[in-house]
DOMI-728616 format. One line per field, with one value per residue (C-alpha): z, x, y; chain. Coordinates in Angstrom, 2 decimals, always signed. Each point is the difference from the previous one (the first is absolute). Layout:
BEGIN
Z: Z;...
X: X;...
Y: Y;...
mol: A;...
This chain:
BEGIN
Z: +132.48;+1.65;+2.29;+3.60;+1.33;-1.64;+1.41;+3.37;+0.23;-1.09;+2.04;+3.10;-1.14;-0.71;+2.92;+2.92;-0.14;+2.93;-0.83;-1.67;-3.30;-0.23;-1.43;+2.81;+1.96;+2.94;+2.13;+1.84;-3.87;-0.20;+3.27;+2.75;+2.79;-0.45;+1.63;+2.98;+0.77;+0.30;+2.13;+2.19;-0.12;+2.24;+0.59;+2.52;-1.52;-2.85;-3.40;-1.26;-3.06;-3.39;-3.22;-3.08;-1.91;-0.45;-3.75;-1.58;-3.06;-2.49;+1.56;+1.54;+3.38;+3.23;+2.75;+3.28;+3.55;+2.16;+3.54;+0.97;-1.24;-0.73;-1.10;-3.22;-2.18;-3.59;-2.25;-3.21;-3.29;-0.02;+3.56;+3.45;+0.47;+3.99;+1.45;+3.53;+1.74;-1.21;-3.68;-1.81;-1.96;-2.62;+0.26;-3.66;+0.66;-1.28;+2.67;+3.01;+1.49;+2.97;+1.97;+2.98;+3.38;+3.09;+2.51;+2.45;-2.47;+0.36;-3.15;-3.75;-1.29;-4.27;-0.43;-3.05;-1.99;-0.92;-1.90;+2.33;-3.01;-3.48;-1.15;+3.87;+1.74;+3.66;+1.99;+2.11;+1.68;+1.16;+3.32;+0.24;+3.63;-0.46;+1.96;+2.52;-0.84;+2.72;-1.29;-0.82;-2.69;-1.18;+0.64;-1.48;+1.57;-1.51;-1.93;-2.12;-1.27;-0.10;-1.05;-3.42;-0.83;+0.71;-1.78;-3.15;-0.22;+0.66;-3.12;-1.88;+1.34;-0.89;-2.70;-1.62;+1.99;+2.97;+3.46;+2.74;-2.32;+1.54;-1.09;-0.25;-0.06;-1.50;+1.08;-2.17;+1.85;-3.12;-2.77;-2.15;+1.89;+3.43;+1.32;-0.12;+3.96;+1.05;-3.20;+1.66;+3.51;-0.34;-3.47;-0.92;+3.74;+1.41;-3.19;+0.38;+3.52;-0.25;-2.51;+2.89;-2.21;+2.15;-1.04;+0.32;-0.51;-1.06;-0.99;-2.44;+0.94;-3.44;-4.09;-0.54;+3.31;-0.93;-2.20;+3.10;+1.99;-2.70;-0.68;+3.98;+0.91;+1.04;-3.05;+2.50;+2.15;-2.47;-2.73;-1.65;+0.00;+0.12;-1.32;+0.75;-1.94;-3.70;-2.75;+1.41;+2.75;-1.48;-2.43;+2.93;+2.16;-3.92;+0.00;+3.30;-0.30;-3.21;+1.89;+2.41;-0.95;+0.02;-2.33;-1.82;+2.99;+1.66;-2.95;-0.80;+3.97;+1.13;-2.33;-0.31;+0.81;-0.24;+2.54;-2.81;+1.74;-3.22;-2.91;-2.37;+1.71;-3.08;+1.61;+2.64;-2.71;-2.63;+3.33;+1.46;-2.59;+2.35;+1.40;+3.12;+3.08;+1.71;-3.09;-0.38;+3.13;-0.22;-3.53;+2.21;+2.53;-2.44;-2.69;-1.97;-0.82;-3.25;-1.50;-1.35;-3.22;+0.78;-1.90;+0.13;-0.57;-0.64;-0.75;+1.09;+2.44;+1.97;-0.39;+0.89;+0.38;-1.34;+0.47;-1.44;-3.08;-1.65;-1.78;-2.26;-1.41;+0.89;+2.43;+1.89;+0.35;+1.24;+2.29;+1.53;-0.62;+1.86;+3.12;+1.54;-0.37;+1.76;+2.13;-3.16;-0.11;-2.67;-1.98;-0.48;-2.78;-1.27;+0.29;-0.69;-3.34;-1.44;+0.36;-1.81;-2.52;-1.52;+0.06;-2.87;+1.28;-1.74;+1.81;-2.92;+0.87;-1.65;+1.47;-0.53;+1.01;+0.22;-0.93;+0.36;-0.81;-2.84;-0.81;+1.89;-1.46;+1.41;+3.51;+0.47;-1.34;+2.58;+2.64;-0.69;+0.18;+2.88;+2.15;-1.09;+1.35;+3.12;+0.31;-0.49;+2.97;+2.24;-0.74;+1.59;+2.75;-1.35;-1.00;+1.74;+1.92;-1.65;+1.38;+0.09;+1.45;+2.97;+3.36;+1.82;+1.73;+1.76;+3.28;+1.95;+3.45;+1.12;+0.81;-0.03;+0.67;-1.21;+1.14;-1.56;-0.27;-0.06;-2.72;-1.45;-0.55;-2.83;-2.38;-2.42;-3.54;-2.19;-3.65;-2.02;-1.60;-3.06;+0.03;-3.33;+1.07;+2.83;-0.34;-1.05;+3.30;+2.17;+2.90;-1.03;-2.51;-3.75;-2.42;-2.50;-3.41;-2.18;+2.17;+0.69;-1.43;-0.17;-2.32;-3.38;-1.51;-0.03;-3.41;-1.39;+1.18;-2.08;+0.75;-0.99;+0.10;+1.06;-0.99;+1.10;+3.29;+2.33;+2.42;+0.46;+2.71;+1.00;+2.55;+2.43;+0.99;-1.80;+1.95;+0.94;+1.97;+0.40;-2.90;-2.37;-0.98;-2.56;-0.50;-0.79;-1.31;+3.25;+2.19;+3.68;-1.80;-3.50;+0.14;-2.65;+0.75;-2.12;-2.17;-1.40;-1.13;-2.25;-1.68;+1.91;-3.32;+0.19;+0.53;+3.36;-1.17;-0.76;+3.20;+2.24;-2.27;+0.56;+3.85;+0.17;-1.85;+2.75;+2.20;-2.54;-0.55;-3.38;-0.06;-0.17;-3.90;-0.35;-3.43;+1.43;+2.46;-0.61;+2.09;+0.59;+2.23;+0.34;+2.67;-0.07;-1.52;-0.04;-0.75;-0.32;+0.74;-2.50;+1.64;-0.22;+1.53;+2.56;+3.40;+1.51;-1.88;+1.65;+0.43;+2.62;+1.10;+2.41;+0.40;+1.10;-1.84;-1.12;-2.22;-3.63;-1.15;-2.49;+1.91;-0.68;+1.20;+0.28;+1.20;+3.01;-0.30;+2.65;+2.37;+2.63;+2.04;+1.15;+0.83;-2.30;+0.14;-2.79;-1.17;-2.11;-0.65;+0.26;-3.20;-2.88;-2.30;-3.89;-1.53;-1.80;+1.07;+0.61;-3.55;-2.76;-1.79;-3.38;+0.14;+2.04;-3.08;-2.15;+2.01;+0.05
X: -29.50;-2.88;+1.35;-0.32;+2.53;-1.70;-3.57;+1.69;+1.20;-3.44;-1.76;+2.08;-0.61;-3.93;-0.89;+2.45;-0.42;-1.54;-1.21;-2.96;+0.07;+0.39;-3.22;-1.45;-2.97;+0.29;-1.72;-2.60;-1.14;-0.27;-2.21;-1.78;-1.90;-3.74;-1.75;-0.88;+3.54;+0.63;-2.46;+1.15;+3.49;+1.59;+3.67;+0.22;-1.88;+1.50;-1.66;-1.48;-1.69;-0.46;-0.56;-0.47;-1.81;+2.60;+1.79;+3.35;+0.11;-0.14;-3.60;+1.70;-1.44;+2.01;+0.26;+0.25;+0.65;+0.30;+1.97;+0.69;+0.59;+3.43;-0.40;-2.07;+0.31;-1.07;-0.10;+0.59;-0.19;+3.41;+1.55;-0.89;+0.34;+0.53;-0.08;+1.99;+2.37;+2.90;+0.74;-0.61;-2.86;-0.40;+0.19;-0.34;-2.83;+2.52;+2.51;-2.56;+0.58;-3.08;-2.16;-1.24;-1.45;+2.49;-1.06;-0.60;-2.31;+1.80;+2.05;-0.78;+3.72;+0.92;+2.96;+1.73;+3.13;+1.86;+3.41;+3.10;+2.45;-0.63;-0.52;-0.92;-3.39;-0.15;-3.61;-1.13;-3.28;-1.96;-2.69;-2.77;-1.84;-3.61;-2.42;-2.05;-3.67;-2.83;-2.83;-2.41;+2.18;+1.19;-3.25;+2.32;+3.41;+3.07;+0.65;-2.60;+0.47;+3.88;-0.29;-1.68;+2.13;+3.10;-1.83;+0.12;+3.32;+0.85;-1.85;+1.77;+3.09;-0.07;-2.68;+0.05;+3.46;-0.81;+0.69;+2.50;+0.92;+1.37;+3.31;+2.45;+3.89;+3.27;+3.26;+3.08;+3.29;+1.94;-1.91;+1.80;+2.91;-1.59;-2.09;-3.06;-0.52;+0.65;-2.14;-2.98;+0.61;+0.47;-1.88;-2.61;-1.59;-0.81;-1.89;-1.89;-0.82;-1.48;-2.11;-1.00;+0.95;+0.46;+3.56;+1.83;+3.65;+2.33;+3.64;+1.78;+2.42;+0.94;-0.62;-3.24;-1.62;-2.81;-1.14;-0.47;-1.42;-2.27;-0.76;-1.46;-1.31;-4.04;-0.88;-2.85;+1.61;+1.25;-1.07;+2.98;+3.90;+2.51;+3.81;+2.18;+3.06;+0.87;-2.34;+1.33;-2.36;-2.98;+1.10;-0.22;-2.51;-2.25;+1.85;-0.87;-3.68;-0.13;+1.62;-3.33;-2.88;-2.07;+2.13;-2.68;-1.36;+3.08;+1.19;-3.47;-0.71;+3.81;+1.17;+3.58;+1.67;+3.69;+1.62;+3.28;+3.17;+1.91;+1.97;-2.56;-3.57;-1.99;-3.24;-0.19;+1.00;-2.89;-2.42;+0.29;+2.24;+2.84;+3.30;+0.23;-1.42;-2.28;-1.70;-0.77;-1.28;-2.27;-1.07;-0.72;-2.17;-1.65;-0.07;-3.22;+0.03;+0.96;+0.06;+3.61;+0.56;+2.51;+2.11;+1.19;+3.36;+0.27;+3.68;+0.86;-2.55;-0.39;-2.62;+1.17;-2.46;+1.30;-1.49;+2.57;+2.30;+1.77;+3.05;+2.86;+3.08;+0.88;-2.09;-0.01;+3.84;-0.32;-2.38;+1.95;+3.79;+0.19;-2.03;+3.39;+0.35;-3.52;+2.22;-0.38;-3.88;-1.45;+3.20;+1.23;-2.74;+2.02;+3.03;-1.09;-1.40;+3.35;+1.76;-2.30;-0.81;+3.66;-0.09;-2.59;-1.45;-2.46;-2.53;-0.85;-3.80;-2.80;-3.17;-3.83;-2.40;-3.56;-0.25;-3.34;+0.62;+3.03;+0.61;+1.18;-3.06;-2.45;+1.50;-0.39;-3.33;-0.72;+1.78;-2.48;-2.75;+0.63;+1.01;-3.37;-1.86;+1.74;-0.70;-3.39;+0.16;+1.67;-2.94;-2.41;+1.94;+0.69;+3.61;+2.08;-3.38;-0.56;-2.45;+2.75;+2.64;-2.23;+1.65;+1.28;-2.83;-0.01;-0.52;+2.23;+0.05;+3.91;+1.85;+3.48;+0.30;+3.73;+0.91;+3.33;+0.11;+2.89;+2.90;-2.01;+0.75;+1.56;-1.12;+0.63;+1.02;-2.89;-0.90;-3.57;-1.15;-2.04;-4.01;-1.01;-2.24;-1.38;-3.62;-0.91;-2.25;+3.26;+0.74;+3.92;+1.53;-1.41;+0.10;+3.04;-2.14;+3.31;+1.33;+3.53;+3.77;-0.08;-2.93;-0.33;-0.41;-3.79;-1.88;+0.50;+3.08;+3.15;+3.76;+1.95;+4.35;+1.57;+3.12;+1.33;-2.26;+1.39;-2.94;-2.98;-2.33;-3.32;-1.83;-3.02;+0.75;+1.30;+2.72;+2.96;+2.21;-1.59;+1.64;-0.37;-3.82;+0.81;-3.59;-1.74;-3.28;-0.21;-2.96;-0.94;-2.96;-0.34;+0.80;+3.00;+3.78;+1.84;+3.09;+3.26;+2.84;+2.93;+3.26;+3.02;+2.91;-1.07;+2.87;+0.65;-1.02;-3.23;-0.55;+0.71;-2.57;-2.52;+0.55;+0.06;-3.37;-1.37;+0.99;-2.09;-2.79;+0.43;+1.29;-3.52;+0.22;+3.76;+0.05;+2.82;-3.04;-2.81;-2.39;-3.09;-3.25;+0.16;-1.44;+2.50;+3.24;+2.70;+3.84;+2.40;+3.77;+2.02;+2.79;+4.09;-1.28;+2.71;-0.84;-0.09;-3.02;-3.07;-4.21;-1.39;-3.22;-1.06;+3.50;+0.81;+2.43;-1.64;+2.20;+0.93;-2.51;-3.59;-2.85;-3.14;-2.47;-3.75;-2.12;-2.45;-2.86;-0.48;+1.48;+1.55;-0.74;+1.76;-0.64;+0.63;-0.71;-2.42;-1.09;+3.25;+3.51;+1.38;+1.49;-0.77;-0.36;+1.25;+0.46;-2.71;-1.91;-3.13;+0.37;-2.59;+1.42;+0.24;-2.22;-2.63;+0.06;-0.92;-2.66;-1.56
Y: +88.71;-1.82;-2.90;-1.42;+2.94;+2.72;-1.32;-0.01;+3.04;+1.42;-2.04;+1.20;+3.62;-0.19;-2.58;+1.22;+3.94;+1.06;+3.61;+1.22;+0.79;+3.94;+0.28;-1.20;+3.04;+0.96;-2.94;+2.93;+0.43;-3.71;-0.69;+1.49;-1.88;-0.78;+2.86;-2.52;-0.27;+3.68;+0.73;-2.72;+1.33;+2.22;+1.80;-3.74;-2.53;-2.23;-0.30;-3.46;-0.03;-1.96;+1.79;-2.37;+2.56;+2.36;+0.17;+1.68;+2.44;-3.02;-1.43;-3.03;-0.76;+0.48;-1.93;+2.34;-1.22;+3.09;-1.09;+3.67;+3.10;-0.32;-3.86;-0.02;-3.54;+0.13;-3.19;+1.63;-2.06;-1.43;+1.00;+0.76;+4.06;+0.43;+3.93;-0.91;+2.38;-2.35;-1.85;-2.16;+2.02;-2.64;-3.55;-1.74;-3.30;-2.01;+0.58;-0.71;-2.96;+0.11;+2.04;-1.19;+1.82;-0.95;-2.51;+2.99;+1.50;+3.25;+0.15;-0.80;-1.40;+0.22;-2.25;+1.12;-0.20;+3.07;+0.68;-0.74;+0.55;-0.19;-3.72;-0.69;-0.43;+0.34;-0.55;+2.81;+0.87;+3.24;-0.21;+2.72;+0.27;-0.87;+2.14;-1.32;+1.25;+0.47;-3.14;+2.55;+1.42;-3.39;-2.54;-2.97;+0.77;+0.94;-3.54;-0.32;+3.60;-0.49;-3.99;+0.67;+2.59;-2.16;-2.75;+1.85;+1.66;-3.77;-0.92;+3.20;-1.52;-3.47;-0.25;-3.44;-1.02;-2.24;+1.25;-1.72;-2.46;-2.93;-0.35;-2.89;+1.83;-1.61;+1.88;-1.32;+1.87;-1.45;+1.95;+2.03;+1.76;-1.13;+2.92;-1.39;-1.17;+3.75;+1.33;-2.25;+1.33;+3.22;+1.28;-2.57;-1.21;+3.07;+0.88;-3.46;+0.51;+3.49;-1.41;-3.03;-2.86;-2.94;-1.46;-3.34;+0.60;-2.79;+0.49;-2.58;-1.88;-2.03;+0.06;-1.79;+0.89;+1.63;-2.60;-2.63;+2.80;+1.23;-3.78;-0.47;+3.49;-0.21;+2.09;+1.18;+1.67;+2.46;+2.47;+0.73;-1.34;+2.59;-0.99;+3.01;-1.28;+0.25;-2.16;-3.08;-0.53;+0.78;-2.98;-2.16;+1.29;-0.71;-3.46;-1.27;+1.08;-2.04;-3.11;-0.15;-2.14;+2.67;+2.16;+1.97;+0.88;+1.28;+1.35;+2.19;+0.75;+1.23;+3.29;-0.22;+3.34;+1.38;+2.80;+0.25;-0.61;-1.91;+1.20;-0.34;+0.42;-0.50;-1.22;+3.36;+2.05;-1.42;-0.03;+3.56;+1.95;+0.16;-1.71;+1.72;-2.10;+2.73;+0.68;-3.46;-0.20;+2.38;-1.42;-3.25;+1.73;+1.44;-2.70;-1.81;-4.06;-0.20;-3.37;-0.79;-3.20;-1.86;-2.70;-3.52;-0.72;-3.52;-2.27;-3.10;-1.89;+3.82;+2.75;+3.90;+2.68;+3.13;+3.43;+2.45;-1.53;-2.74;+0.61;-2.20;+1.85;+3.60;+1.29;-3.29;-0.11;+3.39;-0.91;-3.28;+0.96;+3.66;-1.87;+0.78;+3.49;+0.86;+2.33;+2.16;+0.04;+0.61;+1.32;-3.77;-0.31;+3.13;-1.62;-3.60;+1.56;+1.38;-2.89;-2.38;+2.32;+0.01;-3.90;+0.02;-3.50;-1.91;-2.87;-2.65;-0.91;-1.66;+2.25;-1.26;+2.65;+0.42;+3.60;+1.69;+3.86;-0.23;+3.70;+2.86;+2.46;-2.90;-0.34;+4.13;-0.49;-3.08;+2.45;+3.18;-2.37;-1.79;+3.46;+1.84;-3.05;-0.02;+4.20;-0.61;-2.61;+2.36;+2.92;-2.61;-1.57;-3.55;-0.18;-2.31;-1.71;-2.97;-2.58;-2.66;+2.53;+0.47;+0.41;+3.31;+0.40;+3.37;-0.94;-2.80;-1.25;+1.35;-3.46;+0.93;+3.90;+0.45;-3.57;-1.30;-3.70;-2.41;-0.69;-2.41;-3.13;-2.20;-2.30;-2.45;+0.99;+1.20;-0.77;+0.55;-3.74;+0.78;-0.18;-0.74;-2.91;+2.80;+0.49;+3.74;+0.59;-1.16;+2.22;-0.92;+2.36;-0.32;-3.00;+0.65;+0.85;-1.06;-2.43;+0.33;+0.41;-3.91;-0.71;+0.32;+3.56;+1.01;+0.21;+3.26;+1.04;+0.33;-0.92;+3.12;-0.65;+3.71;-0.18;+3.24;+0.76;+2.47;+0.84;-2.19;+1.86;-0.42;+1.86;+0.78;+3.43;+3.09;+0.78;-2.30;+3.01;+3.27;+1.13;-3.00;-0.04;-2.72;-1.30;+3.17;-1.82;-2.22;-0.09;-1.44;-2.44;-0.31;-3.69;+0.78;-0.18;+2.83;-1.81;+2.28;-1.61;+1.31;-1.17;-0.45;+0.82;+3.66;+2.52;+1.46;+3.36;-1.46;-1.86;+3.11;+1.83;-2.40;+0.38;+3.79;-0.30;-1.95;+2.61;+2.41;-1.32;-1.87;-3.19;-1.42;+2.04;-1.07;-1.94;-2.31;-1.58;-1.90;+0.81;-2.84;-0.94;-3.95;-2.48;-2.69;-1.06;-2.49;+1.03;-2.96;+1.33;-2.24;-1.85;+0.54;+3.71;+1.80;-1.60;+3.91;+0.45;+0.53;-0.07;+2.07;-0.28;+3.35;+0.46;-3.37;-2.22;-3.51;-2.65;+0.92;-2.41;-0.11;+1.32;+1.30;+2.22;+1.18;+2.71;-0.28;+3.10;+1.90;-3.66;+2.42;+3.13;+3.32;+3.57;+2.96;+3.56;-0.07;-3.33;-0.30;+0.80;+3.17;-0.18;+2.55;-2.34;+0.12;+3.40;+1.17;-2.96;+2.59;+1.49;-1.50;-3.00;-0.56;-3.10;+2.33;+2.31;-2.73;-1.24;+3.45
mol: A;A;A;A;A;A;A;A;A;A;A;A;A;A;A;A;A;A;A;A;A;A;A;A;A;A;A;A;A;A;A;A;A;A;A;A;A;A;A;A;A;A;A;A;A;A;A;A;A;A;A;A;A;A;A;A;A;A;A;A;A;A;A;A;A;A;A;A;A;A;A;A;A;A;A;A;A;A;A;A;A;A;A;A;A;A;A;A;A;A;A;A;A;A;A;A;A;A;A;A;A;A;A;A;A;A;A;A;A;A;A;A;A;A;A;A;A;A;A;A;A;A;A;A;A;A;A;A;A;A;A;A;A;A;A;A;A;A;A;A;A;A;A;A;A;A;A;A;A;A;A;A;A;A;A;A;A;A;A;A;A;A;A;A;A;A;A;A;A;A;A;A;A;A;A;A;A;A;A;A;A;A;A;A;A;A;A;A;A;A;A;A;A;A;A;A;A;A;A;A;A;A;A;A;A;A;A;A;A;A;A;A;A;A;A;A;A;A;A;A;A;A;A;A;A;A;A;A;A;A;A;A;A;A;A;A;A;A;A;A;A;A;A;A;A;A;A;A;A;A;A;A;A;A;A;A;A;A;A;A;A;A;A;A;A;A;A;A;A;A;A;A;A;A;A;A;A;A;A;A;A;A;A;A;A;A;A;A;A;A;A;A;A;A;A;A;A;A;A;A;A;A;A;A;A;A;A;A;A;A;A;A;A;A;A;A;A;A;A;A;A;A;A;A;A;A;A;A;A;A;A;A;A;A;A;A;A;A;A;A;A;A;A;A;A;A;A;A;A;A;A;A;A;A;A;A;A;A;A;A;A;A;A;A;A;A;A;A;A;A;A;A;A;A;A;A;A;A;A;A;A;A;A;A;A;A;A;A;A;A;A;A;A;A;A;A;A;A;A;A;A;A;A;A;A;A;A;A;A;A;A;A;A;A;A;A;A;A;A;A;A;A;A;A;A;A;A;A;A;A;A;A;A;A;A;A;A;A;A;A;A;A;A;A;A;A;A;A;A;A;A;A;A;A;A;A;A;A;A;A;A;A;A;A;A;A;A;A;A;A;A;A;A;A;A;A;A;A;A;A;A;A;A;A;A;A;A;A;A;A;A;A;A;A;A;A;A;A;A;A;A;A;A;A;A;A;A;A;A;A;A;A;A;A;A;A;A;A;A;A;A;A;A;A;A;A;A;A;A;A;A;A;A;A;A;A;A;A;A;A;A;A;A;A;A;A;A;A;A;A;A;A;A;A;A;A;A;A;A;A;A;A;A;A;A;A;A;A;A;A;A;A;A;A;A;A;A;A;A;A;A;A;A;A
């Protein structure tokens, strides 16, 4: 079964091995000096030498630097190949985090992470002696032979991913069962400082925090904001970036990040495939700007960003009402689940929506489409690097070196007004295009009563938990939230069913949901409801009340592994479609 777990695991196996493949030749097969070189070399005289000429069985070209005779370094297509008296012998790009010569000039350093156990990543590095060559056999020294060659395994390493990103860290010691202090200290840090990101490291004192902090931060002092927490924080660090007056620009110039240390950890696991906090990390380092829509939640006189889900009936009241069993990670969904699904509760709504894609053969044919665009972006270079997603520049002047600031400090309480009467070249968030829950409803859209509603969920990302991808057709920036909802009187059986196929695979084919692309909607909760019920906006409880939300294209920004999610996307969405065999 394809989900967030499975991709970890894989990812942990492929990315973190640190021996050659056994196919691998011998490396005196693979490279010998250039003939000036051996003459030069003796029984006591080191080897330095440069070979870009050199090429492997399959034609691809090798990169050689030569430091010794025992110390031969060989950028291969996809790794770095090292012959050294001790390991590693193969160090995947993916997993280098820099290269650099020391400060002595004596040693060229590969940091590096490596497996410490099996869902664990632990940085490590290697140092080679570098030979110091008479001038006449090295006219231009030892850097500028050494540098370029650095210079390019650095560009294998990284390729589009910015370097030393400047990063802007959230520690929550309350998330989930209340690791997450010692998962930043001891797992994710080191990681971050072998790769020389300069770090400012607040801790969280109170709900809400990181919506005044995110709300006052000098957006240019940082590249990215890094929440290590559950999906709660990333809420608010999103929130308090809208709340500026120059909300678009914060919003498109700071990518939002998660190090997953919740219950749920829907936004690492739809980012970088996995739940477990290294591999994120290493996702980060590694990680491309990829322009994120996001939505606006408005009800009553206040204005919610949301970047992950909305929910009324079921799955909201297992979001809200197992908040106290978080001791149980992510088994109180589990639990939560069972017990609501032998109460056989309905939510009597009236719904309007503004659907754009209306059948479930159409949204896998929207999906295909929109995937072999973004493939053919990442062949040329251009995914995720948007003109208006612009910042993460490589190179940054190193203001804070591993600094931690304060606690913070507080603020007043926060709400969103609504900018309808915003201009649309305001650096504040977005004019609302249908107003908001309090006007009238737009032309075109139609009240619909639900008598019998049991889930209504709408989503951003695929997954919700790494094993719930619920929204199978989502993607990072279509500009289209994806809609299910189902009836609430079904049997028990039938509900348990319907969750085990979300743990399959199939509940986007599951004829008990309906399964839609919209871009805004309005759902009106009909009074004399039990007061338990509840709406839950990115996890967060909001009053059982009418609101009503719209999509924002491409509004905020992040940084995936590929330009997307990590999800695998409806099954058989890459088969031909029967409209597509129409059209033929």
């Amino acid at each position: 079964m394809p989900n967030a777990t499975a991709t970890a695991t894989a990812n942990a196996t492929a990315n973190a091995n640190a021996d050659a493949d056994a196919g691998d030749a011998p490396l005196t097969t693979l490279a010998t000096p250039p003939s000036g070189a051996r003459a030069a070399s003796a029984k006591t005289q080191p080897l330095l030498a440069v070979e870009s000429r050199a090429t492997d069985d399959a034609g691809a070209a090798r990169d050689v630097l030569i430091l010794s005779r025992d110390v031969i370094l060989i950028q291969k297509e996809d790794s770095l190949l090292v012959s050294a008296p001790k390991p590693p012998r193969s160090i995947p790009y993916y997993n280098i985090l820099w290269v650099e010569i020391t400060e002595d000039q004596k040693q060229l350093r590969i940091d590096f992470v490596a497996q410490a156990s099996q869902h664990v990543l632990e940085p490590r590095h290697v140092e080679f002696p570098i030979p110091a060559l008479a001038a006449e056999q090295s006219p231009h020294g030892n850097d500028d032979e050494i540098l370029s060659w650095v210079e390019r395994l650095m560009d294998r390493a990284y390729g589009n991913a910015a370097r030393r990103k400047r990063a802007w860290v959230l520690v929550n010691p309350h998330a989930g069962t209340g690791g997450a202090d010692k998962i930043w200290d001891k797992q994710v840090r080191p990681i971050f400082a072998a790769a020389r990101m300069p770090m400012t490291v607040i801790r969280t004192t109170y709900s809400g925090e990181g919506v005044d902090l995110a709300r006052d931060i000098n957006i240019d002092d940082y590249d990215i904001a890094i929440p290590c927490s559950g999906d709660g924080l990333p809420h608010e660090v999103f929130n308090g970036l809208a709340q500026r007056p120059d909300a678009r620009r914060a919003l498109s110039k700071i990518a939002v990040c998660h190090i997953p240390c919740g219950s749920g950890n829907a936004m690492s696991c739809n980012l970088y495939g996995t739940y477990r906090p290294t591999l994120a990390a290493l996702a980060i380092v590694k990680g491309i700007p990829t322009p994120l829509d996001l939505i606006s939640v408005t009800q009553g006189e206040k204005r919610i960003i949301s970047f992950l889900s909305q929910a009324l009936g079921m799955i909201a009241d297992l979001d809200i009402t197992t908040e106290h069993l978080r001791w149980m990670g992510a088994s109180r969904f589990t639990y939560g689940f069972l017990v609501l699904a032998m109460k056989r509760k309905v939510y009597p709504c009236d719904i309007a929506v503004k659907v754009e894609i209306h059948h479930k053969d159409d949204v896998k044919e929207h999906y295909r489409r929109n995937i072999s665009n973004a493939g053919s972006e990442t062949e040329t270079g251009e995914m995720g690097q948007q003109s208006t997603h612009g910042g993460l520049d490589n190179d940054h002047e190193d203001k804070n070196n591993g600094i931690e600031a304060g606690p913070g400090t507080s603020y007043g309480p926060s709400s969103i007004a609504p900018s309808s009467a915003e201009s649309e070249n305001s650096p504040g968030l977005p004019p609302l295009k249908y107003g908001t829950v309090k006007d009238k409803l737009p032309d075109g859209w139609e009240l619909i009563p639900h008598e019998k509603l049991g889930t209504f969920y709408c989503g951003n990302m695929a997954y919700m938990a790494p094993d719930a991808n619920f929204f199978a057709g989502a993607l990072a920036n279509d500009g289209l939230m994806d809609l299910i909802t189902s009836d609430g009187d079904i049997s028990p059986l039938k509900a348990i069913g319907l969750q085990m196929s979300v743990d399959s695979g199939h509940f986007f084919d599951s004829p008990l949901v309906s399964y839609r692309k919209v871009s805004a909607y309005r759902i009106i909760p009909r009074p004399g409801q039990d007061p338990s019920c509840c709406i839950s906006i990115d996890g967060e409880a909001i009053p059982f009340e009418p609101f009503q939300a719209e999509v924002h294209k491409g509004l905020g920004l992040t940084l995936s592994k590929k330009g997307g999610f990590e999800a695998p996307g409806p099954i058989n969405w890459d088969k031909v479609t029967n409209t597509e065999r129409m059209r033929a």
